[in-house]
Each structure stands twice: as structure tokens, then as C-alpha cells.
One Martini backbone bead per residue (centre of mass of N, CA, C, O) as a GRO file, in nm:
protein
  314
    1UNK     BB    1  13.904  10.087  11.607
    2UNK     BB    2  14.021  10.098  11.348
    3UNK     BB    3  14.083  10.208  11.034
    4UNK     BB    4  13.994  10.181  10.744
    5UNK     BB    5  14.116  10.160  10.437
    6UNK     BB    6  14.050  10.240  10.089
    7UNK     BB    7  14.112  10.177   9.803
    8UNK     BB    8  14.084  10.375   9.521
    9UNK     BB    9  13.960  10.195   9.297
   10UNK     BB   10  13.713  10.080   9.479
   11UNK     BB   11  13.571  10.331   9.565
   12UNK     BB   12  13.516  10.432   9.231
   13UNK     BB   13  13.376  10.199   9.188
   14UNK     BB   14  13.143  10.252   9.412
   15UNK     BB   15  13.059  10.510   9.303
   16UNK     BB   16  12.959  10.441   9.031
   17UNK     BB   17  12.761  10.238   9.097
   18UNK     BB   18  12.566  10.477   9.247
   19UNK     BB   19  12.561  10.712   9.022
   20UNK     BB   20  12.583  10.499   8.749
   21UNK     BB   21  12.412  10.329   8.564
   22UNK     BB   22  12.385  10.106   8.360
   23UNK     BB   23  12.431  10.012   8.077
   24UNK     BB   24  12.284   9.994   7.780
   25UNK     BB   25  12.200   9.789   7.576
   26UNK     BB   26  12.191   9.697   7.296
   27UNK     BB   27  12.049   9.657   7.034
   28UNK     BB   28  11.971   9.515   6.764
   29UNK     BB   29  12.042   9.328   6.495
   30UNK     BB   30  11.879   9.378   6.161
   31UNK     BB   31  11.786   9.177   5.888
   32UNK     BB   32  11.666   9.285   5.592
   33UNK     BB   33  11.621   9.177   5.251
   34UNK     BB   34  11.391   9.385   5.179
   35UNK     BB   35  11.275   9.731   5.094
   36UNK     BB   36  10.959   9.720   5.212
   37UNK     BB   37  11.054   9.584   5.475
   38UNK     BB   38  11.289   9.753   5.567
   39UNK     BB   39  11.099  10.009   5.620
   40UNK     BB   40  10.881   9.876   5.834
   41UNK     BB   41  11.173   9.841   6.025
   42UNK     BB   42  11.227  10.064   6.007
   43UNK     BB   43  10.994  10.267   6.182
   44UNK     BB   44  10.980  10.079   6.418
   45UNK     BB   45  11.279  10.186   6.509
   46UNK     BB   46  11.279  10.475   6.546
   47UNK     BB   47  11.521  10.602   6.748
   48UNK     BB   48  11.735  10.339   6.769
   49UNK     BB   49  11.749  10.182   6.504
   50UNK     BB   50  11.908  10.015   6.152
   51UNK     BB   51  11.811   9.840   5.963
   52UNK     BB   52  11.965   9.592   5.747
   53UNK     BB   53  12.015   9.586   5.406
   54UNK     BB   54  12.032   9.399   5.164
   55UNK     BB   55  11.891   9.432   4.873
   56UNK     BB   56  11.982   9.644   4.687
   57UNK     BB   57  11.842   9.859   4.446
   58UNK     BB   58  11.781   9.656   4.214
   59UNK     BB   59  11.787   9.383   4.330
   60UNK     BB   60  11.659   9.033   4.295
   61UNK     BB   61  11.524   8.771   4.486
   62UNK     BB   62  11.535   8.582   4.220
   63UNK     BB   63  11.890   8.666   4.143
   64UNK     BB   64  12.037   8.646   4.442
   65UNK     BB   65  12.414   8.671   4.563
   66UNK     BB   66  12.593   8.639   4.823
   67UNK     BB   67  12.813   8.823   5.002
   68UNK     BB   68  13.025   8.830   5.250
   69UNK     BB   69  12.886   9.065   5.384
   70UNK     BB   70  12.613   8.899   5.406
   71UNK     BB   71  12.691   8.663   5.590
   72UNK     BB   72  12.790   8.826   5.799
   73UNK     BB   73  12.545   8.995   5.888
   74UNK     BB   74  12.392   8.698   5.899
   75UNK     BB   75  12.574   8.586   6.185
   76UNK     BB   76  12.549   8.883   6.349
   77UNK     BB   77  12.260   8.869   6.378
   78UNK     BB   78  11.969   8.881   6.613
   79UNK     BB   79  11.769   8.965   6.339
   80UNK     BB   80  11.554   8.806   6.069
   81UNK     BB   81  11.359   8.934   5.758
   82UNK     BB   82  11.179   8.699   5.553
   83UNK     BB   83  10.925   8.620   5.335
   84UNK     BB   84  11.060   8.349   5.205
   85UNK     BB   85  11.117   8.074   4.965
   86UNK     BB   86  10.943   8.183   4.748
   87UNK     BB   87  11.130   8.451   4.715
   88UNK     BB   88  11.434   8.403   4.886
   89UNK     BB   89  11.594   8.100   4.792
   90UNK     BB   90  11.902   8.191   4.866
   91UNK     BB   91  11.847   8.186   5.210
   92UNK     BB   92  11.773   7.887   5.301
   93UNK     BB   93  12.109   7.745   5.341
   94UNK     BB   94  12.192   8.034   5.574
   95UNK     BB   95  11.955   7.970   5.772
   96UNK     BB   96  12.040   7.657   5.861
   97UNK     BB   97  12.313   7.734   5.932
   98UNK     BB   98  12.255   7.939   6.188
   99UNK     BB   99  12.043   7.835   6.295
  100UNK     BB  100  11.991   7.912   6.680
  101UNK     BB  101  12.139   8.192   6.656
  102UNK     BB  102  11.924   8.327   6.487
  103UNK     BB  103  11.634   8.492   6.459
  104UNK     BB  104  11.381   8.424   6.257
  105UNK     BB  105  11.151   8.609   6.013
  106UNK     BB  106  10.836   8.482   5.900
  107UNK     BB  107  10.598   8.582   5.674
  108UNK     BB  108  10.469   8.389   5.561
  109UNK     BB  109  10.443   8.227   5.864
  110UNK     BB  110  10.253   8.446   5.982
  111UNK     BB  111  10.050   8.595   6.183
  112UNK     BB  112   9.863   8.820   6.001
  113UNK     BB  113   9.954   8.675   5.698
  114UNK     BB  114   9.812   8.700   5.349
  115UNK     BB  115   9.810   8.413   5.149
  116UNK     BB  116   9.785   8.371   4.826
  117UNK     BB  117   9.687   8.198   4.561
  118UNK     BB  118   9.795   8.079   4.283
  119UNK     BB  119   9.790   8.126   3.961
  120UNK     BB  120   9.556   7.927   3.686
  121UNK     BB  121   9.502   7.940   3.373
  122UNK     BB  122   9.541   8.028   3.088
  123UNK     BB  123   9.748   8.308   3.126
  124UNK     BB  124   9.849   8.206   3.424
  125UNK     BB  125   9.982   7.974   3.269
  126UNK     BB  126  10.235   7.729   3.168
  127UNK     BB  127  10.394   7.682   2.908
  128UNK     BB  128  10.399   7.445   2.674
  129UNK     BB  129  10.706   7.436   2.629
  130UNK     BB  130  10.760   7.428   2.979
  131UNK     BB  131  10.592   7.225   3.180
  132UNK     BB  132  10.824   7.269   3.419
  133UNK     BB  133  10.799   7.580   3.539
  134UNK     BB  134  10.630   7.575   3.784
  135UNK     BB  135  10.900   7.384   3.928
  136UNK     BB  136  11.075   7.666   3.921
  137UNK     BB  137  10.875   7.857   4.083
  138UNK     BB  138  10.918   8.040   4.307
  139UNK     BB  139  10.644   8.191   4.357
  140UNK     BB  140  10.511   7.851   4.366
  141UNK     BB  141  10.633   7.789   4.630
  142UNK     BB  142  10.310   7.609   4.730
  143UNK     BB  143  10.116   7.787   4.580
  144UNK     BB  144  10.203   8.114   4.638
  145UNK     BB  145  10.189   8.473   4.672
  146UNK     BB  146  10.500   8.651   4.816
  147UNK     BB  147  10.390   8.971   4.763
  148UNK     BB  148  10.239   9.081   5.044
  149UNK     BB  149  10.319   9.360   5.116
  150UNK     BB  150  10.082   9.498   4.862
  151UNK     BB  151   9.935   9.484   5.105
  152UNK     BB  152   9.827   9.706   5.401
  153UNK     BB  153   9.733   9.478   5.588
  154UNK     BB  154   9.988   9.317   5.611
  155UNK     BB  155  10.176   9.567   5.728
  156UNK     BB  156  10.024   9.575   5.974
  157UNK     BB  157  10.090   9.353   6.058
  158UNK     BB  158  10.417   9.356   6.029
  159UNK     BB  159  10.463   9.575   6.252
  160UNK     BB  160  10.330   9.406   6.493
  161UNK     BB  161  10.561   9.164   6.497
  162UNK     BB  162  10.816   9.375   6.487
  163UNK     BB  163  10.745   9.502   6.797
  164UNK     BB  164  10.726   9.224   6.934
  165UNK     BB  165  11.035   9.098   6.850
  166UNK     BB  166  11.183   9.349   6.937
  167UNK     BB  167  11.076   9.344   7.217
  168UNK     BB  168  11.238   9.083   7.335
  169UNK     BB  169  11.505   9.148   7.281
  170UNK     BB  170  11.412   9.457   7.350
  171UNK     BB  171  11.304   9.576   7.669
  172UNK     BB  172  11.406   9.869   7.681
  173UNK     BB  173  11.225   9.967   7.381
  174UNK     BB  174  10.918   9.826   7.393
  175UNK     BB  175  10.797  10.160   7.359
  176UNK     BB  176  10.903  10.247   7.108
  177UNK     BB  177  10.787  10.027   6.906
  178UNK     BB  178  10.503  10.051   6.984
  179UNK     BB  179  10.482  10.309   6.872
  180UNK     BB  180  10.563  10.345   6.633
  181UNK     BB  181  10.356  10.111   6.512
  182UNK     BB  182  10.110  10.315   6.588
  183UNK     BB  183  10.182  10.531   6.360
  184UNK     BB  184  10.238  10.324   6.119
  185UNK     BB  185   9.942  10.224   6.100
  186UNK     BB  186   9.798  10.543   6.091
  187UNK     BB  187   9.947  10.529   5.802
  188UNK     BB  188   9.839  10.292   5.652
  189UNK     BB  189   9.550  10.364   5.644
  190UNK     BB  190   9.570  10.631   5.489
  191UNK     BB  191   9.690  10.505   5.236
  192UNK     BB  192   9.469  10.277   5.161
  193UNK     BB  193   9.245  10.457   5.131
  194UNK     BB  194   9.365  10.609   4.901
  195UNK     BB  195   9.365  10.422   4.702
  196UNK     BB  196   9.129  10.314   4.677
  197UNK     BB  197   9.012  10.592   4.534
  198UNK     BB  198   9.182  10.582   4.325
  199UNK     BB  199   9.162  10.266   4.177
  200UNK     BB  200   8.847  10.266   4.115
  201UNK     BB  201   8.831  10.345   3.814
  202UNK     BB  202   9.021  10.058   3.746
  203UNK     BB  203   8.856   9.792   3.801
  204UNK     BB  204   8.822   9.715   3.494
  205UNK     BB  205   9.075   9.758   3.358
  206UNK     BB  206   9.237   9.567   3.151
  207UNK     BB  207   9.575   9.359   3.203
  208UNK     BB  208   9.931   9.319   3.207
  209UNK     BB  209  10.203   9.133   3.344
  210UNK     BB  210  10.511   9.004   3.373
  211UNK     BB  211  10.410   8.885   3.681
  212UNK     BB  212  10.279   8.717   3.898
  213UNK     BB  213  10.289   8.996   4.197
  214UNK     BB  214   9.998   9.140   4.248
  215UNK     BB  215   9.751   9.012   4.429
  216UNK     BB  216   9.712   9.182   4.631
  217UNK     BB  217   9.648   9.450   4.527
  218UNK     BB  218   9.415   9.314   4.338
  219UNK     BB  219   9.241   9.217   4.583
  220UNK     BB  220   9.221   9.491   4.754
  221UNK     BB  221   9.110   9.702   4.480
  222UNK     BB  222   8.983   9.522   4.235
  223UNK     BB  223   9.132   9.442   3.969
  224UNK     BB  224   9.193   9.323   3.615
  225UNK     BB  225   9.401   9.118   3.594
  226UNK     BB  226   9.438   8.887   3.256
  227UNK     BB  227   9.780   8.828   3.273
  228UNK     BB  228  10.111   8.667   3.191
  229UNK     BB  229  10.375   8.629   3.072
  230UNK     BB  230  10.546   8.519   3.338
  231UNK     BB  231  10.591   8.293   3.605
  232UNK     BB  232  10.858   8.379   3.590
  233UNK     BB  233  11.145   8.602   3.588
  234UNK     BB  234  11.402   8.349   3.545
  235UNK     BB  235  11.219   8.293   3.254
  236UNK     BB  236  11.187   8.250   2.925
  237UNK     BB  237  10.992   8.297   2.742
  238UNK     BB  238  10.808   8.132   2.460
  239UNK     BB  239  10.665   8.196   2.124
  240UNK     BB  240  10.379   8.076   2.248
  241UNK     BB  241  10.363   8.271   2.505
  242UNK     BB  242  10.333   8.513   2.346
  243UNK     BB  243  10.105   8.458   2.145
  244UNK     BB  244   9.900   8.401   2.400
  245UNK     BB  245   9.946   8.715   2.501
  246UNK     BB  246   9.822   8.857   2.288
  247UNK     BB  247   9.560   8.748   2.244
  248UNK     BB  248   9.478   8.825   2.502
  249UNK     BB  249   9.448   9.099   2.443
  250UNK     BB  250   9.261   9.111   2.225
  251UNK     BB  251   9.015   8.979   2.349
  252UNK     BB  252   9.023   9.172   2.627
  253UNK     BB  253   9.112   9.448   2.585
  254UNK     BB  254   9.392   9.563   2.682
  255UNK     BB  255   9.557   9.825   2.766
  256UNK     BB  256   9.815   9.679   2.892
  257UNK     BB  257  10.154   9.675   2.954
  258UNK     BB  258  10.379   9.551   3.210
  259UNK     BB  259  10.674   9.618   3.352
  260UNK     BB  260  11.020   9.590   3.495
  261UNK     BB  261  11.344   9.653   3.570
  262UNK     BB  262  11.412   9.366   3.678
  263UNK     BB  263  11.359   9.323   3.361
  264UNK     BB  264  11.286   9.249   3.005
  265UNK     BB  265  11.153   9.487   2.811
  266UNK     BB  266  11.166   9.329   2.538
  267UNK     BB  267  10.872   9.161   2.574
  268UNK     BB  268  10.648   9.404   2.597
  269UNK     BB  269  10.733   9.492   2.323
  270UNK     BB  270  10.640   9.221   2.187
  271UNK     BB  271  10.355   9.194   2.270
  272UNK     BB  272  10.223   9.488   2.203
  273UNK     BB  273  10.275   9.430   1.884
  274UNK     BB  274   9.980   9.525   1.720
  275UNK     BB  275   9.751   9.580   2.004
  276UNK     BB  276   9.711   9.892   2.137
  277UNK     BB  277   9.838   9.866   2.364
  278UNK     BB  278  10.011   9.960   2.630
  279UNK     BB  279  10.318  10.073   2.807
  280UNK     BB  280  10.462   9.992   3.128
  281UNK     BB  281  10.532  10.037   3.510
  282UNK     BB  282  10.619   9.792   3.774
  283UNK     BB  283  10.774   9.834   4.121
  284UNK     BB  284  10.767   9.634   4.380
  285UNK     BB  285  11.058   9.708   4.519
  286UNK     BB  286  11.224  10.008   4.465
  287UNK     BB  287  11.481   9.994   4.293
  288UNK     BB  288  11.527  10.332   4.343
  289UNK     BB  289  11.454  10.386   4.615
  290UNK     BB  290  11.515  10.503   4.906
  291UNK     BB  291  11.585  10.386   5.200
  292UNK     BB  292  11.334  10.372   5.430
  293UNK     BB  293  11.037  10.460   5.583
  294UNK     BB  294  10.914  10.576   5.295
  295UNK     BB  295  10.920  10.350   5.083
  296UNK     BB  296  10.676  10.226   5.073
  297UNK     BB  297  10.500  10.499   5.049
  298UNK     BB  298  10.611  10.542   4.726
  299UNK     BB  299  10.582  10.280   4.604
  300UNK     BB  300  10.256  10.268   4.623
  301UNK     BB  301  10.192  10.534   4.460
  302UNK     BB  302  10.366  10.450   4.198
  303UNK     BB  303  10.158  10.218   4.107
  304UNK     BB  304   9.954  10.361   4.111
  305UNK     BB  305  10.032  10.586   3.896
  306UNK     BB  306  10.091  10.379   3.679
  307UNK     BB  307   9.792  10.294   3.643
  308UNK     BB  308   9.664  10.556   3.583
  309UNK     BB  309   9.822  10.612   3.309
  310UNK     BB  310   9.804  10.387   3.157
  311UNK     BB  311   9.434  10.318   3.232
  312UNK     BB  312   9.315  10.516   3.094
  313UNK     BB  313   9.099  10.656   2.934
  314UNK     BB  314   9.142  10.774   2.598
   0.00000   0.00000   0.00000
């Protein structure tokens, strides 16, 4: 019988096919819009790959538009993850768009994830200069606060549904996501007491914010927040609800009038001149600090610390 000889390209072919296992798939490309859910995305990815963050540095998801290099990114991701409709409605028509190529992860209407119905009357009321202000605000489209992050019952949800998330789509790394994940939540766990341990004495100081985006975080510590400047944060409150959240603040004896840094501090300081209330800073987004998986846990206690500050008894 003949002797075969195979060509040489075809041995090689062989014999790597049986060396050498098949390369393992690439991660998920993975966008998410908001800095606080970026953090617990890096997180459960740690060690995989680095989910990209859409809204960098200041920006807020109030008054933020897309950039092509933003359009691209989320073309070309494999999982977006965001808020919902409520907070960043510039992303509805862009998500719409890329219909079933792209799988979203909406956060507001996920399962294990608590959204809380928004507040009205009194202090929480819309200006009576601008009755309709209610229906252009983002925030209480549906009428619930999208600020859900602010909880860390719903971080721990979020965490488990990003590793759940991640496991169907990258099934290589399914054990990675779900460590990285039992990891996340037992540091947000310590976080939680830590928080609650320290807020416990600020239950009672009443306070007013620039816009009602904390009740995650005052439902879950019991805090005091007693109205807001403005239901909307990119409507210009005017003269008359500015005259009614003074009020407020005598009336209730409010220690504080909280700012933002994405939006105009000189409204707070126009608010609290001559009620004897102090100025603070409330970050709920995390405005300066560096992205990645500490960005939540720095942010969170940067809140605590500041409502510390403020509200403590003179």
C-alpha cells in the first residue's frame, strides 16, 4: 500500500488543532450610561474586561447628548445598561434604534430592583408659575424617582442581575461574574450598616435638596428631607417657589439647603438667604471622582459625610 504524505500546511493544521484549544470568545462590549452603575459593572467584571462608561466627568443625564463617538459605542456594544426612560431620556430614540441588535438592561424595570413612587404636595409640589412643570419632568416620568442606586438593597439587585446578565452572554467567564459579584455584595453589605450606624443621628434634622432625587437613600436611612427647590433640575424654578421653599425652611426649621455641583448653586444661596439654614453639596452622581469599581462606595459615603456636615446640631 502506498505510503500517504500529507502537505505540510495541513500536518501543521493538525497537529495545532490538537496542541492548542480553540481561542476563547472575546468578552461582551459592554456600555453603561451613569457613573454609580458603572462602578458595579466594573466590579463584576473585574478581571474580565472594563465596561465603558457613556457620561463622563460632570455630565448629567438630565441635559446630556449623544456624541457619534457615544452612537458608536453603543452600535457596536453587545449589553447597555441603564436607568430607564425616567432618567436618561435622551438614550429612548438612540435604544430604539438599535431594536434587537443590541440587548438593554433596563434597570428601572428590572426584577429585585425598588422604585419608589415620586413625591407631591407642599413643598414637593410644581411651581404654580408653571403648572405643566410636572409633565416635562424627567424624573417623574411614570411618576417614580429613578434615583434607585441611592438604595444599597437595590445595588445588591443590581449586582446579581449584571452577573446573571453577563453569564448568559459570556458563558466562559460565568464563574468570574458570579464571584466578582458574591464579593460585590458583601462589601455592599458593610457598607449599608456603615451608613445606617452613621446616619442614625441625623433621622430628625429636617433639610431641603435642589431636586428630589434622594428618597432611595431617605427611605432607606429615615432621613428628614422636608421639600425641594425644583422637581425638575433642568427648569428654572421661579420667584414664587423660590418665596414658597423659603417659607419652608422657616416654617420647618430646616438646618440645610442642599446643591449640586451639575446644576446652579446660586438658587441655594438665593433660597437660604436670611433663613439661617446653611449651603451643602449633595453629589448624587459622583460628578469628580475617577470611574471604576470604588466610584460607588466613595460616592456613597461622600453623601453620608456631607449630610454629617451640614446637619449636625450647631
Amino acid at each position: 500500500m502506498p505510503t500517504r504524505i500529507f502537505p505540510a500546511t495541513l500536518l501543521l493544521a493538525l497537529l495545532a488543532m490538537v496542541a492548542w484549544p480553540a481561542a476563547a470568545a472575546s468578552p461582551p462590549k459592554v456600555v453603561v450610561t451613569i457613573k454609580p452603575i458603572h462602578s458595579l459593572a466594573a466590579a463584576v467584571m473585574a478581571g474580565v474586561a472594563s465596561p465603558q462608561l457613556l457620561i463622563e466627568g460632570g455630565g448629567s443625564p438630565h441635559s446630556y447628548s449623544l456624541r457619534p463617538s457615544d452612537a458608536r459605542a453603543l452600535n457596536e456594544a453587545d449589553l447597555v445598561v441603564w436607568v430607564g426612560e425616567g432618567l436618561e431620556s435622551f438614550m429612548q430614540r438612540t435604544l430604539a434604534a438599535l431594536g434587537e441588535k443590541v440587548r438593554v438592561l433596563t434597570l428601572a424595570r428590572a426584577p429585585g430592583v425598588k422604585l419608589l413612587p415620586s413625591r407631591a404636595g407642599g413643598a414637593w409640589e410644581a411651581s404654580p408659575e408653571h403648572p405643566d412643570e410636572h409633565d416635562h419632568d424627567h424624573h417623574a416620568s411614570g411618576d417614580f424617582d429613578y434615583h434607585l442606586w441611592l438604595d444599597p438593597n437595590n445595588a445588591l439587585a443590581i449586582a446579581e442581575l449584571l452577573a446573571t446578565e453577563l453569564g448568559r452572554l459570556d458563558p466562559a467567564h460565568r464563574e468570574a461574574y458570579a464571584s466578582n459579584a458574591q464579593k460585590l455584595a458583601e462589601r455592599l453589605r458593610v457598607l449599608d450598616a456603615e451608613l445606617e450606624q452613621r446616619l442614625e443621628p441625623l433621622r430628625k434634622a429636617p433639610y431641603v435638596v435642589f431636586h428630589d432625587g434622594y428618597q432611595p437613600l431617605e427611605k432607606r436611612y429615615d432621613l428628614n428631607a422636608v421639600g425641594a427647590i425644583t422637581v425638575s433640575p433642568d427648569r428654572k424654578p421661579g420667584a414664587r417657589r423660590l418665596r414658597e421653599i423659603r417659607a419652608t425652611i422657616g416654617q420647618l426649621g430646616a438646618r440645610c439647603v442642599f446643591s449640586e455641583p451639575q446644576f446652579e448653586p446660586r438658587l441655594a444661596a438665593t433660597v437660604i438667604e436670611g433663613t439661617g439654614a446653611r449651603a451643602g453639596v449633595l453629589d448624587p452622581l459622583g460628578a469628580d471622582l475617577p470611574a471604576g469599581p470604588e466610584a460607588y462606595f466613595v460616592l456613597m459615603r461622600n453623601l453620608a459625610e456631607a449630610l454629617e456636615t451640614c446637619l449636625k446640631a450647631p
